[in-house]
Each structure stands twice: as C-alpha cells, then as structure tokens.
RODO-2510 file (C-alpha; in nm, 4 decimals, decimal comma):
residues 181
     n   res          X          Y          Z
     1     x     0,0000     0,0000     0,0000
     2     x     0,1334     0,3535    -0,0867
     3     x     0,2188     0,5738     0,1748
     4     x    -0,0877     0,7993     0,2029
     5     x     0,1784     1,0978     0,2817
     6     x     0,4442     1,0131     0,0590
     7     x     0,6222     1,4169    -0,1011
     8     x     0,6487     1,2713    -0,4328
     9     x     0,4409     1,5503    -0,5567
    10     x     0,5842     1,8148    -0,3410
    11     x     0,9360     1,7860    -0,5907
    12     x     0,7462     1,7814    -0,9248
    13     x     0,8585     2,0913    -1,0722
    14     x     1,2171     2,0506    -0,8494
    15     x     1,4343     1,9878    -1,1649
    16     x     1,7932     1,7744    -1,0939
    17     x     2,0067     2,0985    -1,2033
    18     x     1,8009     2,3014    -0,9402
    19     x     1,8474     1,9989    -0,6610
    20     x     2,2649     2,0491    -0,7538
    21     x     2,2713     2,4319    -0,6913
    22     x     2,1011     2,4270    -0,3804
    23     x     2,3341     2,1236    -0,2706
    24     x     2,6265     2,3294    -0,3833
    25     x     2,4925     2,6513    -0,1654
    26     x     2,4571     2,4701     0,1142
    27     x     2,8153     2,2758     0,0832
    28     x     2,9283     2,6557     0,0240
    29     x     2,7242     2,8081     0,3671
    30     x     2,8774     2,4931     0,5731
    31     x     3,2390     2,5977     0,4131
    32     x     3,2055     2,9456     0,4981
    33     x     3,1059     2,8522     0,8333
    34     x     3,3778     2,6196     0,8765
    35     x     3,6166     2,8442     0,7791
    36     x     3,4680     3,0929     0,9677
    37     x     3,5160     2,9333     1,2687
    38     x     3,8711     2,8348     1,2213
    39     x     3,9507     3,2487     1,1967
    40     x     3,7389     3,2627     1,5162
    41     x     3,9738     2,9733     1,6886
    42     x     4,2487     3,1723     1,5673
    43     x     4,1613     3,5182     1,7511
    44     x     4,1113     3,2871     2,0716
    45     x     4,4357     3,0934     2,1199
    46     x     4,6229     3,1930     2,3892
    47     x     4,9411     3,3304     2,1821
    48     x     4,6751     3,5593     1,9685
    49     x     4,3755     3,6333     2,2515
    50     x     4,1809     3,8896     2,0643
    51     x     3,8415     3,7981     2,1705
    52     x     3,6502     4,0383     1,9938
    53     x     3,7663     3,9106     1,6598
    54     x     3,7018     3,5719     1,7629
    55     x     3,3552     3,6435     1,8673
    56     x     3,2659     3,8355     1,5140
    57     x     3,4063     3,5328     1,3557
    58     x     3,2355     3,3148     1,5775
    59     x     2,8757     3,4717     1,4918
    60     x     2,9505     3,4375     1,1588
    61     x     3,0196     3,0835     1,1473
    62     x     2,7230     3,0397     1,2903
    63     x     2,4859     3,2605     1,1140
    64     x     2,6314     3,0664     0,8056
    65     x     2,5263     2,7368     0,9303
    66     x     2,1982     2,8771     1,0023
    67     x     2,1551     2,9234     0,6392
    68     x     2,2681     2,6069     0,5581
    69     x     2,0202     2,4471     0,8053
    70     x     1,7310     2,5967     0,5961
    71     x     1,8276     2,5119     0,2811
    72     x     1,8616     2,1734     0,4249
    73     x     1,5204     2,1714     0,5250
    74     x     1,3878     2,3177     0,1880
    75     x     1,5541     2,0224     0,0152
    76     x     1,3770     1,8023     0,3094
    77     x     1,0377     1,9689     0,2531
    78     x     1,0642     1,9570    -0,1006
    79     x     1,1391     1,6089    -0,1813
    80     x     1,5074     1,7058    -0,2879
    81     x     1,8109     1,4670    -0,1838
    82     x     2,0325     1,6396    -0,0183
    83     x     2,3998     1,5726    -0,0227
    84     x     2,6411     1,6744     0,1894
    85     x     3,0339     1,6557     0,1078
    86     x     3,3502     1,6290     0,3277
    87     x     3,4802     1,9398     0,4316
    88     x     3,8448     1,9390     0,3491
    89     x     4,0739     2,1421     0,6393
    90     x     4,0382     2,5366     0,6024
    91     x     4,3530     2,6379     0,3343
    92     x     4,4767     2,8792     0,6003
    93     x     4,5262     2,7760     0,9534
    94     x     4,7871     3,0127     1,1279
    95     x     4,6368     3,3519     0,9573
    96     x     4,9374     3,5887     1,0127
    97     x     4,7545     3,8887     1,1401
    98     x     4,3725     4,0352     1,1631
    99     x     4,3982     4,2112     0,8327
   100     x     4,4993     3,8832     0,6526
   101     x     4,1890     3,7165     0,7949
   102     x     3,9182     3,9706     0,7236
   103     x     4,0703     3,9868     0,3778
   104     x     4,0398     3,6393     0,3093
   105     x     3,6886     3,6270     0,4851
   106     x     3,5671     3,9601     0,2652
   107     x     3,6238     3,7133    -0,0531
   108     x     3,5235     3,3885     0,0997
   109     x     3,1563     3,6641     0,1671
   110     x     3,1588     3,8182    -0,2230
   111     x     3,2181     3,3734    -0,3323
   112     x     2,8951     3,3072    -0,0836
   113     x     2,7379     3,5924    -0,2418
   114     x     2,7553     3,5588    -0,5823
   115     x     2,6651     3,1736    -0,5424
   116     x     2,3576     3,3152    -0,3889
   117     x     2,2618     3,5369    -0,7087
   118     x     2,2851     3,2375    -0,8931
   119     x     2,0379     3,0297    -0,6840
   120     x     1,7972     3,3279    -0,6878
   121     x     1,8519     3,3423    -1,0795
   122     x     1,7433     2,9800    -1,1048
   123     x     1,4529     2,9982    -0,8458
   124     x     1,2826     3,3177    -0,9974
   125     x     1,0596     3,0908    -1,2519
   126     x     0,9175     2,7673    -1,0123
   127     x     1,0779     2,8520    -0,6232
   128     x     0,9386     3,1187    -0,4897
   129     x     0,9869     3,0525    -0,1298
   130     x     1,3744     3,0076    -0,2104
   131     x     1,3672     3,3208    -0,4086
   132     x     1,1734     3,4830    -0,1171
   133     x     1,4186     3,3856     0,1327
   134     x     1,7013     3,5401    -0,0646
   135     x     1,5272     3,8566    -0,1351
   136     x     1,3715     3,9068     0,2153
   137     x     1,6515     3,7831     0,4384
   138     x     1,9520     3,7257     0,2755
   139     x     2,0238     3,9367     0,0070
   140     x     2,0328     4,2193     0,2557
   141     x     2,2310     4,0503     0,5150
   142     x     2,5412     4,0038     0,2901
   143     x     2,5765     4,2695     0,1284
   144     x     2,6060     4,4436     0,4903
   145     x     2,8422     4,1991     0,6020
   146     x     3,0334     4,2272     0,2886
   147     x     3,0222     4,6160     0,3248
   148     x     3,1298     4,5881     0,7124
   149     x     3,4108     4,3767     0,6172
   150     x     3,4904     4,6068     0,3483
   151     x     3,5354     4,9044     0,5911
   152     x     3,6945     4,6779     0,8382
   153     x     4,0147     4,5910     0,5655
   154     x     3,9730     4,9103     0,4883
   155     x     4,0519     5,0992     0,8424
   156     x     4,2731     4,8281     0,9281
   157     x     4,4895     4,9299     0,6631
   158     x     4,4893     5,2759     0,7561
   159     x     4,6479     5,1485     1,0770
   160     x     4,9536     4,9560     0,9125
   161     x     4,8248     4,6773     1,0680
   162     x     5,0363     4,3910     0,8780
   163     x     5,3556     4,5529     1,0727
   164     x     5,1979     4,6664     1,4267
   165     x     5,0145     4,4610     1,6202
   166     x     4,9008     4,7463     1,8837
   167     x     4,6994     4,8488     1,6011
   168     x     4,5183     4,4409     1,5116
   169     x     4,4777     4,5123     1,9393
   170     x     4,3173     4,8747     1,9365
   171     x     4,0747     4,7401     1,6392
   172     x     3,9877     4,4531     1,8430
   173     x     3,8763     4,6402     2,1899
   174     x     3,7727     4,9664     1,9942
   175     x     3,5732     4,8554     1,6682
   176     x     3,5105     4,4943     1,6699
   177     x     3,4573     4,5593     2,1145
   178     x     3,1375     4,8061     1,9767
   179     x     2,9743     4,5889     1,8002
   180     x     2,6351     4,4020     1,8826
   181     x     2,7459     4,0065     1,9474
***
C-alpha cells in the first residue's frame, strides 16, 4: 500500500540541475562557516587572545550554518536529496595577522554571495519561497556583512596593521569591542 503521505508531488517541478545548486549553496554556507570558525579559533588561542575578533568570527560561522540548516530543510520539505560533502581542512590555519583574515573572509563573503545570485537566478521561474528567502533575508544581510568587512580591511589598513600589532589590538577592543554580538 502507498504511503498515504508520501512528497512525491511536493518535488514535481524541483528539476535535478536546481536539486545540484542548492546542494552546492549549502556545501558553500557549511564551508564558509567552517572556515569561519577556524579564523574565530584563531583570535582565541592563547598566543593571539583577541576575543573580539574571535567572537565576530564566531557569529559568523554560525549565522552561516543557520543558512545552511534551511536550505537543508527546503531540500527536506521539497522532496530534494540532499547531499552533503567532506569538508576538506580550512587552506589557512595560522592567519598571520587580523587584516589577513578579514581579507580572506571579505572574498570567501563576495564567493557566498555571488553563489547566492545564482540560486535566486534559477529559483525566480518555479521557487518562490527560495527566491523569497534570498530577497527578504539574505540578500540584505550580505551585502552588509560584505560592506562591514569592506570598511573593516579598509581601516585596518589605515592602521599599518600587517607591521603593528598594537593596532590588530586597538581594532579589536575599539571597533570589533562596539559591536552588537
């Protein structure tokens, strides 16, 4: 007897390119989180110890996991498979300095980003709640956190940070220290 609840027809117009680019988003939120939180482990070993860094970073990783938790659950609710890959280790692990992180985090956010105007080019016909999603919540999110990041590199290198670290240590307590965590 068939399953009187079965979500075959909740994926009928959930095409197997469409299934791939949400897999791939969410593979790409659960990398940025990951890498995320290795910066954030960084800023909190003992031979670094700039907590304010490591709590941005920290918020970060996890916002981006929260994003990959929905889409998981879109894929769920939608009769999609999803698939989840290995992470491999984050290409960076001792990060040099603060600039050199919020650099590399600034591209990993514009990567994330433009991944996510893809999706929301592909949903625009058939998904609407996907391409709701991205236009009420998200959308809006990362282009401020690409724009914060932006000014962040930016007044970091007005400090010469890559040569003084009382300057990586005054941007931690005094900018990063003001923000809301």
């Amino acid at each position: 007897m068939a399953n009187a609840f079965a979500p075959w027809h909740l994926g009928q117009n959930y095409n197997s390119e469409y299934e791939a680019a949400i897999n791939n988003q969410i593979a790409l939120e659960l990398h940025a989180s990951y890498m995320y939180m290795s910066m954030a482990s960084y800023f909190n070993r003992g031979d670094v110890a700039l907590k304010h860094f490591s709590l941005f970073f920290l918020q970060q990783s996890n916002k981006e996991r929260e994003h990959a938790e929905y889409l998981l659950g879109l894929q769920n609710r939608s009769a999609g498979n999803p698939f989840l890959w290995n992470m491999p280790r984050p290409e960076e692990e001792n990060w040099e300095n603060g600039l050199r992180v919020l650099e590399c985090a600034l591209q990993l956010a514009k990567k994330v980003h433009q991944s996510l105007l893809g999706l929301h080019h592909m949903s625009k016909e058939k998904h609407g709640r996907v391409c709701n999603f991205l236009e009420r919540d998200y959308f809006h999110e990362q282009v401020v956190f690409i724009q914060e990041l932006g000014d962040r590199v930016t007044n970091l290198r007005k400090l010469w940070a890559p040569e003084e670290s009382l300057a990586e240590y005054l941007f931690d307590k005094l900018t990063l220290g003001n923000t809301k965590n």
